[in-house]
TORKOL-467641 format. One record per residue (C-alpha): residue in three letters; x, y, z. Coordinates in steps of 0.001 Angstrom, whole numbers, padded with zeros to 6 digits, always signed. Layout:
ALAXYZ...
***
This chain:
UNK-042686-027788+031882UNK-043121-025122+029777UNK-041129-022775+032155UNK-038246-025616+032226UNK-037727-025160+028841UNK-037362-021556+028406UNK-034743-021815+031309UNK-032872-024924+029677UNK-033189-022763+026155UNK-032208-019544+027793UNK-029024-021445+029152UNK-028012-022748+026066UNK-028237-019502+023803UNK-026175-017722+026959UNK-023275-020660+026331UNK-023389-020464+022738UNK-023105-016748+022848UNK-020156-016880+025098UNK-018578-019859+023287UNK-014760-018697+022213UNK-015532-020713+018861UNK-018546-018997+017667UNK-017974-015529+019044UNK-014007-015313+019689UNK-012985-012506+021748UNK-010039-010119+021110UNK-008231-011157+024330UNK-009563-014704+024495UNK-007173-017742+025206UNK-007032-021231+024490UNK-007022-023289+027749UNK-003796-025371+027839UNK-005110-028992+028575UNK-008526-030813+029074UNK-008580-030843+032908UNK-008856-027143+032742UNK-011423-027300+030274UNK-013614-029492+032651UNK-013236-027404+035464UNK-014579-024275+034023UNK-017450-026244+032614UNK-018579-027622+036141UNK-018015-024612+038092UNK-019798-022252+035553UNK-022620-025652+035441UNK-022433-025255+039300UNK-023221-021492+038958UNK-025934-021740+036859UNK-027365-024408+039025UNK-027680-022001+041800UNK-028622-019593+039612UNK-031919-021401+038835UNK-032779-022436+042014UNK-032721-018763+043416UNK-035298-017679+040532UNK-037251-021311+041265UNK-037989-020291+044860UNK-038214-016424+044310UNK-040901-018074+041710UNK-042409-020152+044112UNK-042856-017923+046646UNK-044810-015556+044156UNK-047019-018498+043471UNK-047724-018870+046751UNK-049060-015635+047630UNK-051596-015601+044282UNK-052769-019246+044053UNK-054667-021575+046396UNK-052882-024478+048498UNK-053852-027290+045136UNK-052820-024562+042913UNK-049388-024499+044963UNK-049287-028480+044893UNK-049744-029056+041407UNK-046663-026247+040640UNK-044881-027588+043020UNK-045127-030784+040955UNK-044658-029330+037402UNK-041494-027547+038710UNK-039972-030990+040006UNK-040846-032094+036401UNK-039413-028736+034907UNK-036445-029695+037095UNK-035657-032933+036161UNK-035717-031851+032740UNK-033633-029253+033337UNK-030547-031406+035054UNK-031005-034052+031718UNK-030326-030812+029757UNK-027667-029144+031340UNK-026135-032333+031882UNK-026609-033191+027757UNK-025523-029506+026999UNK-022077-029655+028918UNK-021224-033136+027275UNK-022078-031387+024024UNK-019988-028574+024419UNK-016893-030608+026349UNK-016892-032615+022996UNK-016790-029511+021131UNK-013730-028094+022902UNK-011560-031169+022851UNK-011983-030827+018898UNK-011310-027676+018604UNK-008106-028449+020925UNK-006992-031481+018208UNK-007775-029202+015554UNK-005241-026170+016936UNK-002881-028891+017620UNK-002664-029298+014205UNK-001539-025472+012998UNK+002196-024272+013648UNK+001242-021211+016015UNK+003728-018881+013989UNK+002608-020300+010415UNK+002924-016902+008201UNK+000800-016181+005238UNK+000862-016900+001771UNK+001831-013384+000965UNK+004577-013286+003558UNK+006281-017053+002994UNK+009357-017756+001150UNK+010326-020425-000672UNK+013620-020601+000850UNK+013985-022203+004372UNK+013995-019927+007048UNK+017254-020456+009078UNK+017743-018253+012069UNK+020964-017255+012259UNK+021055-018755+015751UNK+021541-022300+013846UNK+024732-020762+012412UNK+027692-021121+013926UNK+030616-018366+013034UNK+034367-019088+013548UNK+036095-018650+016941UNK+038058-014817+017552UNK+041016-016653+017255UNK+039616-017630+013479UNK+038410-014163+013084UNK+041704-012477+014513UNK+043684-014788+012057UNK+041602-014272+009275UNK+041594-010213+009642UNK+045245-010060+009533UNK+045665-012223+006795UNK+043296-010705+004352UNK+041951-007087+005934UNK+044564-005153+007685UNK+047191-005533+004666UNK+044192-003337+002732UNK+043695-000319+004634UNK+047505+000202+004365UNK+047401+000300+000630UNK+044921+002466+001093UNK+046638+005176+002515UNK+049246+005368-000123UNK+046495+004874-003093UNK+044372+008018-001307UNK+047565+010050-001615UNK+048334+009404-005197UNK+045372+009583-006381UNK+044701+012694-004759UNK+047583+014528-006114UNK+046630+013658-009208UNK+043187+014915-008732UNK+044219+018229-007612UNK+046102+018717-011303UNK+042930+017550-012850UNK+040835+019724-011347UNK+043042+023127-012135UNK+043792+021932-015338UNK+039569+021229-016107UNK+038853+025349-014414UNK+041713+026627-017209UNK+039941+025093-020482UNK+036039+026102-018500UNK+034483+029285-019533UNK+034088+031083-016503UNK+030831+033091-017573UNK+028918+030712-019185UNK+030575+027184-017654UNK+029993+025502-014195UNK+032358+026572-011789UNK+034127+023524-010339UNK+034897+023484-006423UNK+037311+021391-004925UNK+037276+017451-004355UNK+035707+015976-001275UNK+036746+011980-000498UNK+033933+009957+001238UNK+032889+006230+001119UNK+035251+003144+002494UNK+038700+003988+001559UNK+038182+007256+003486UNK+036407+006008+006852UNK+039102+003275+006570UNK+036852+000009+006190UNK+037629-000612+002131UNK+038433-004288+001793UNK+038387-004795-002123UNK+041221-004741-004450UNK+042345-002691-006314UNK+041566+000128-003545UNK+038415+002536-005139UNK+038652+006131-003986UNK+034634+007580-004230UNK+035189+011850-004768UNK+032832+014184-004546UNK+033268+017319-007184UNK+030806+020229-006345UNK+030183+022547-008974UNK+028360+025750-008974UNK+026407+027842-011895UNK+027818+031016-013147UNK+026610+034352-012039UNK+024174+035740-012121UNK+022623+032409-011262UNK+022045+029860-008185UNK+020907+026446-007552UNK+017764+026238-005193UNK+017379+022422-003865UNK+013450+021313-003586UNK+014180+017961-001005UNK+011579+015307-000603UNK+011088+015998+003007UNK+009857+019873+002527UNK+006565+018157+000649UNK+002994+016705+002949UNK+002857+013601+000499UNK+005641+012365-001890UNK+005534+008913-003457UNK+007663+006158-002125UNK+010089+005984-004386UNK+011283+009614-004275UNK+011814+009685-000825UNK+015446+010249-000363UNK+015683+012393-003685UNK+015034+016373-004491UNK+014991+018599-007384UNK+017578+021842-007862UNK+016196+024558-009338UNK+018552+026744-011068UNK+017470+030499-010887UNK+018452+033522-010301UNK+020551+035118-007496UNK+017976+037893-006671UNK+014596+035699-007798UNK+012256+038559-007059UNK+014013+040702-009727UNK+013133+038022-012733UNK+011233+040529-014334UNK+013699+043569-014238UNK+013233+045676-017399UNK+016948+045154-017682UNK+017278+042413-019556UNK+014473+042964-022033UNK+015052+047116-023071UNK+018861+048926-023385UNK+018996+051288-020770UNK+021744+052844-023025UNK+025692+053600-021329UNK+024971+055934-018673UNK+021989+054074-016831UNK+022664+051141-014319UNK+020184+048630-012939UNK+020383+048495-009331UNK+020136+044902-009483UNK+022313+043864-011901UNK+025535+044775-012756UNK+026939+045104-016059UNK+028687+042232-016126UNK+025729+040506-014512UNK+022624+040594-017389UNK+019924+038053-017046UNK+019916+035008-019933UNK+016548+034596-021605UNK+014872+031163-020698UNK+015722+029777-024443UNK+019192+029153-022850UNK+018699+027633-019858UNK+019556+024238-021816UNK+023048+025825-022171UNK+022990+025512-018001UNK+022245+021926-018081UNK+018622+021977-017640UNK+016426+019968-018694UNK+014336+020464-021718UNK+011414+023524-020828UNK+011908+023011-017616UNK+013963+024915-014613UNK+015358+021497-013356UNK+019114+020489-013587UNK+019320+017462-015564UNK+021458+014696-014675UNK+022260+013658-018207UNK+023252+016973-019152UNK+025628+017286-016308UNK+027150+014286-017360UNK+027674+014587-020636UNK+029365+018287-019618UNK+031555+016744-016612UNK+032860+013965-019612UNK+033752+016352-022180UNK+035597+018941-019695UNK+037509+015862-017786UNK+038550+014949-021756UNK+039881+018102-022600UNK+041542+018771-018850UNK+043647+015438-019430UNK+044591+016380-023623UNK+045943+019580-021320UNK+048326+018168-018578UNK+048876+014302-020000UNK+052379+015473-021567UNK+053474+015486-017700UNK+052547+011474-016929UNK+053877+008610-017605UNK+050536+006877-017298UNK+047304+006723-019434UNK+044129+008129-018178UNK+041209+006469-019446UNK+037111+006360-018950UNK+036164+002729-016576UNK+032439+002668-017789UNK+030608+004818-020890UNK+027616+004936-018424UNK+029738+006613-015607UNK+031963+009386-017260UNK+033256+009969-013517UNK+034675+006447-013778UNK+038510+006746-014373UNK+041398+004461-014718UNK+045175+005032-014144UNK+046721+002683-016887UNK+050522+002337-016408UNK+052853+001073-018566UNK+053847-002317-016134UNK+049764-003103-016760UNK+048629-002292-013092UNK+046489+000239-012914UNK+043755+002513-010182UNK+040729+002771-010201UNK+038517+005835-008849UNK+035937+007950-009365UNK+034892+011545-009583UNK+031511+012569-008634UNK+030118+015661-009851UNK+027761+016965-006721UNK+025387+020139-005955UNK+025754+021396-002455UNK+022266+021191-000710UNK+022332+024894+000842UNK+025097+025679+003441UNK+025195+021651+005124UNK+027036+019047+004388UNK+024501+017487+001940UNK+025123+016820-001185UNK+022880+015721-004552UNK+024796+013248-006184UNK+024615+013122-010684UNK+025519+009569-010682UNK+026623+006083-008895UNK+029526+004473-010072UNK+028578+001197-008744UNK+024978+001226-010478UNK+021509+002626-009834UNK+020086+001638-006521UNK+017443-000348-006534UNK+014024+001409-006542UNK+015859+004449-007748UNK+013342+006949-010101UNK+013763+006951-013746UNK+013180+010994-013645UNK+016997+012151-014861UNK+015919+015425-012901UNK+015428+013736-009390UNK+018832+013515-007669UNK+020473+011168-004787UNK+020633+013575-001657UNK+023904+011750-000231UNK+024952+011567+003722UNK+028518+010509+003019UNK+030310+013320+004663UNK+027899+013216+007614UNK+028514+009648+008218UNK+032406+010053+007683UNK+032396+012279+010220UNK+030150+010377+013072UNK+032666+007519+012438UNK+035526+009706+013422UNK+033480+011400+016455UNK+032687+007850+017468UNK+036120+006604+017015UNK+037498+009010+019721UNK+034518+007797+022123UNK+035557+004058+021400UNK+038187+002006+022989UNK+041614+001949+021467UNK+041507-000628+018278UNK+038016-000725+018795UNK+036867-003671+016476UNK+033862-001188+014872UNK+035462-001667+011609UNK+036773-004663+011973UNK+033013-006325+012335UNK+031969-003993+009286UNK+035136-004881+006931UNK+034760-008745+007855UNK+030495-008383+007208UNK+031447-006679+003590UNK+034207-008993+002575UNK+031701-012030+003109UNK+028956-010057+001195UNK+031264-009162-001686UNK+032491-012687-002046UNK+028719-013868-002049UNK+027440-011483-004202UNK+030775-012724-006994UNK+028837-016686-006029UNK+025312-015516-005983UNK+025434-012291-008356UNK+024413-008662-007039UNK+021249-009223-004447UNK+019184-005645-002762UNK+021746-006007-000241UNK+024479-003664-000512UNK+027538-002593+001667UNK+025676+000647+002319UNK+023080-001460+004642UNK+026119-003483+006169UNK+027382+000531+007476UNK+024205+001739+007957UNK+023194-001379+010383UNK+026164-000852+012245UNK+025919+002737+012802UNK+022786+001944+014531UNK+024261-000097+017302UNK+027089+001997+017505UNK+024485+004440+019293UNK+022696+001326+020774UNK+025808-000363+022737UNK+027475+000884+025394UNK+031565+001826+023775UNK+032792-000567+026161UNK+031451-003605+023905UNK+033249-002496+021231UNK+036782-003358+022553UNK+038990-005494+020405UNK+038341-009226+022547UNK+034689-008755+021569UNK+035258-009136+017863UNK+033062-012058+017204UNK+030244-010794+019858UNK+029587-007688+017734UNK+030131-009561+014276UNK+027476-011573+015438UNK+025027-008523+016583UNK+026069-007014+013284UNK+024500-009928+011279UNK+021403-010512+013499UNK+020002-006820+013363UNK+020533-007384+009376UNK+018574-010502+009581UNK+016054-008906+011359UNK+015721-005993+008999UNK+015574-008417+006282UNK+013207-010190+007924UNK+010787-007056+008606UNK+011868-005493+005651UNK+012904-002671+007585UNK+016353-000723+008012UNK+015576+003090+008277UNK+018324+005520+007271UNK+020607+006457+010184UNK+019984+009958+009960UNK+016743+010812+008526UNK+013909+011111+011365UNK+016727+009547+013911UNK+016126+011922+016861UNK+019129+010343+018693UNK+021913+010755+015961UNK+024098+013553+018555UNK+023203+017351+017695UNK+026936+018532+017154UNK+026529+016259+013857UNK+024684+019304+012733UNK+022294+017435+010374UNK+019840+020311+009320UNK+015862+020361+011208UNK+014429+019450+007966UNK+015677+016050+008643UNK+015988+015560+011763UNK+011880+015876+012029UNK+011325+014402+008696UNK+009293+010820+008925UNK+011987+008122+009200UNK+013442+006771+005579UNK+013080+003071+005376UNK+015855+001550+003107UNK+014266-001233+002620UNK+011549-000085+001074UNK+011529-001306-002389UNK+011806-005333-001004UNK+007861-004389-000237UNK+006970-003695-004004UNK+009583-006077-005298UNK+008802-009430-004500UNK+011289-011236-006668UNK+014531-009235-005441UNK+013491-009501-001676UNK+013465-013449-002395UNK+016945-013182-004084UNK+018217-011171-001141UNK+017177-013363+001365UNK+018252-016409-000587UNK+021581-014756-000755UNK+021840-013269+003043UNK+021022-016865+004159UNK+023337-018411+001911UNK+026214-016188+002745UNK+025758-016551+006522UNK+025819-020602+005599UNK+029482-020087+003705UNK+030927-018122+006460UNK+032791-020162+008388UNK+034071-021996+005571UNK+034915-019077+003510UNK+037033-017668+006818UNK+038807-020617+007126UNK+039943-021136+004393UNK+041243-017986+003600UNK+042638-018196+007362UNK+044576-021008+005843UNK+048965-021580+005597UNK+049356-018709+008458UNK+053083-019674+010271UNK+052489-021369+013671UNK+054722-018975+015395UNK+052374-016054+014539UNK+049146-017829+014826UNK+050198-018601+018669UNK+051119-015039+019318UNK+047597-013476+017689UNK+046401-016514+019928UNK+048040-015142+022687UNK+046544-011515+022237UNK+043211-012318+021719UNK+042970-014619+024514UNK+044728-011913+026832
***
């Protein structure tokens, strides 16, 4: 009896242990229905069965050989007892158990299997953008002639004013600038929308980058995030220029602390070319006791020389040239006489060594979210990279590839959303970055004009899934697959992969806003297109009807 017990305890422990419930393994599953459940129970019953009547007769037989015949007898009767016992157990322990599982199944039952957590739910519904139906290409064909492709042709002509205006600006700032102790302003560089031809807004905004250099005998030296082991989050994408000295090694030449009188020359230096004590490095836009260009500084410096380059050449204009926003000096406005005016802006920029990379002072449109309060860290900007990857692409691309048609349509529903909703962490920046990502993803055949509504649609799903992850890394930082003629420098090309979406972690409250707002604008889309699709002549809606379809 005693024996029977041990076994029918020794079986039970063994279950319990092995019990999903109690001791859940990494890889264990929930059986699907009951029937399943019952046949593992009887055939691992069955095995145990057999299991204990191997060690009962290996058992037996041991007895056997030690003890007499009665000895034998009298076993042989305690085991049929032990026995007995044992089938009421096993039988009592596998209706215990069976009960236990078809709980545990009701209970499950009971939990959505994809339920997040408290720290990951939103308030706001989730809709997947499945449920949402966009117009038809017909719609969207209708609806891009009407309201987009009228744009980029004002466009072109704004870019040309505006850029001959610039030009007189610019040589008109380098006459009133002190050329040894000012910056030394380079020529304009046009990036953003209205030069990769995807602007939609009115009045047309031309973005223009103005590099500047230091006088001689000094240099700026950039310090990027990427050259550091550990930098916090939010400088990521930001560096530091240090302005110094052309020859840095010679910062302690006995030249510019004793007179080496008229007929000795440093080697070094020229005479022209003397070293300025540290006291004045304010006077090249530093910031205070430290070798760091300020952005402040720079601004106030770029102001006051666009001021006195326009009090130079405004007797020539019949217009009015005026500051847009005090925080933005670069923010101008042409103010004609009729009342219409344009809008751009002029960006004053440090070249990051000999690339195409450039530190921007300021953003017209506003800080970016999660941007450092340090007026010494600058924006390291990609915008003539990615102006030129559009136009490599472009060539690659079918002809009136509908690229920017799916990125023009994706900004004009964002802008009118954001003018509903207010400003959200989603930007028209993400809407270009997302699609330069599956323009390296998709074959260039998808991209032909028919497939409008296809790649709108792709468009607006990876953005939903970014949103969603709270991921959307930077097209060119860590992106071993962006082409090598682009000629992005090794530093970034290895660097760890920049995640724009990086301050939705931290910032709870904004990432709610922007989803509210993605989810929102992806529910007014079809309306918004049709009705500014709206009171388009019959005769020309059957012939874009008739292209699209053919």
């Amino acid at each position: 009896m005693t024996a029977g017990i041990f076994r029918v305890c020794l079986v039970v422990v063994t279950a319990i242990i092995n019990h999903p419930i109690l001791f859940p393994w990494e890889n264990a599953t929930i059986p699907e229905n009951e029937e399943e459940i019952i046949h593992k129970m009887r055939a691992h019953q069955e095995k145990l069965q057999l299991e204990q009547l191997r060690l009962e007769a290996e058992l037996a037989r041991l007895e056997e050989e030690k003890e007499p015949p009665k000895q034998a007898a009298e076993d042989g009767q305690q085991q049929n007892e032990g026995r007995l016992a044992w089938d009421l157990w096993s039988t009592l322990c596998m209706i215990i158990f069976l009960m236990i599982e078809l709980w545990r199944q009701d209970y499950l039952d009971g939990i959505p299997p994809d339920s997040p957590g408290e720290e990951d739910d939103l308030h706001s519904p989730r809709i997947t953008f499945q449920g949402i139906s966009l117009p038809d290409k017909v719609t969207l064909s209708h609806f891009y002639e009407r309201c987009i492709r009228g744009t980029t042709g004002d466009a072109v002509r704004t870019r040309e004013f505006v850029e001959g205006f610039v030009d007189d600006l610019l040589e008109a700032l380098r006459s009133v600038c002190n050329r040894d102790a000012d910056m030394e302003v380079e020529d304009f560089i046009g990036v953003g929308s209205a030069y990769e031809n995807w602007r939609v807004d009115k009045p047309v905004l031309c973005d223009l980058f103005v590099p500047f250099t230091p006088p001689e005998p000094y240099r700026f030296r950039p310090e990027v995030w990427c050259a550091s082991k550990s930098v916090p989050l939010d400088l990521r994408g930001y560096g530091q220029i240090r302005v110094g000295w052309v020859n840095e090694g010679s910062a302690n030449c006995i030249c510019g602390k004793a007179k080496l009188g008229e007929d000795l020359l440093c080697l070094l230096h020229s005479k022209d070319n003397k070293i300025r004590p540290s006291s004045e490095r304010e006077d090249l836009l530093c910031f205070k006791d430290s070798p760091f260009l300020d952005m402040d500084q720079v601004m106030k410096w770029f102001q006051t020389a666009l001021t006195r380059a326009w009090q130079r050449i405004s007797r020539k204009y019949e217009f009015d040239l005026a500051f847009g926003h005090l925080d933005t000096p670069g923010s101008l406005k042409i103010k004609f006489r009729s009342g219409k005016f344009i809008p751009f802006n002029l960006i004053p920029v440090v070249q990051c060594e000999d690339s195409d990379l450039y530190f921007v002072s300021h953003f017209p449109r506003g800080r970016p979210v999660g941007a450092p309060a340090s007026s010494t860290h600058w924006f390291l900007s990609f915008a003539v990279y990615e102006r030129h990857f559009l136009k490599m692409i472009t060539k690659a691309l079918p002809e009136n590839a509908c690229h920017l048609s799916c990125l023009q349509i994706a900004s004009f529903l964002l802008t009118k959303q954001n003018r509903l909703t207010g400003i959200s962490g989603l930007s028209s920046y993400h809407l270009k970055t997302a699609l330069l990502h599956l323009l390296l993803a998709q074959p260039a055949s998808d991209w032909r004009s028919e497939h409008l509504e296809s790649r709108l649609n792709d468009l607006l799903c990876f953005l939903e899934k970014s949103l969603l992850e709270k991921k959307l890394y930077h097209f060119f930082v860590g992106n071993q697959k962006v082409p090598d003629t682009m000629g992005i420098p090794e530093v970034f090309r290895q660097a760890e992969p920049l995640n724009l979406f990086c301050p939705f972690v931290l910032q709870r409250s904004l990432y709610q806003k922007t989803v509210d707002s993605f989810y929102e604008m992806l529910k007014n889309a079809s309306t918004l297109i049709s009705e500014y699709s709206l009171h388009i002549p019959a005769d020309h809606s059957s012939s874009l009807q008739k292209r699209t379809l053919s």
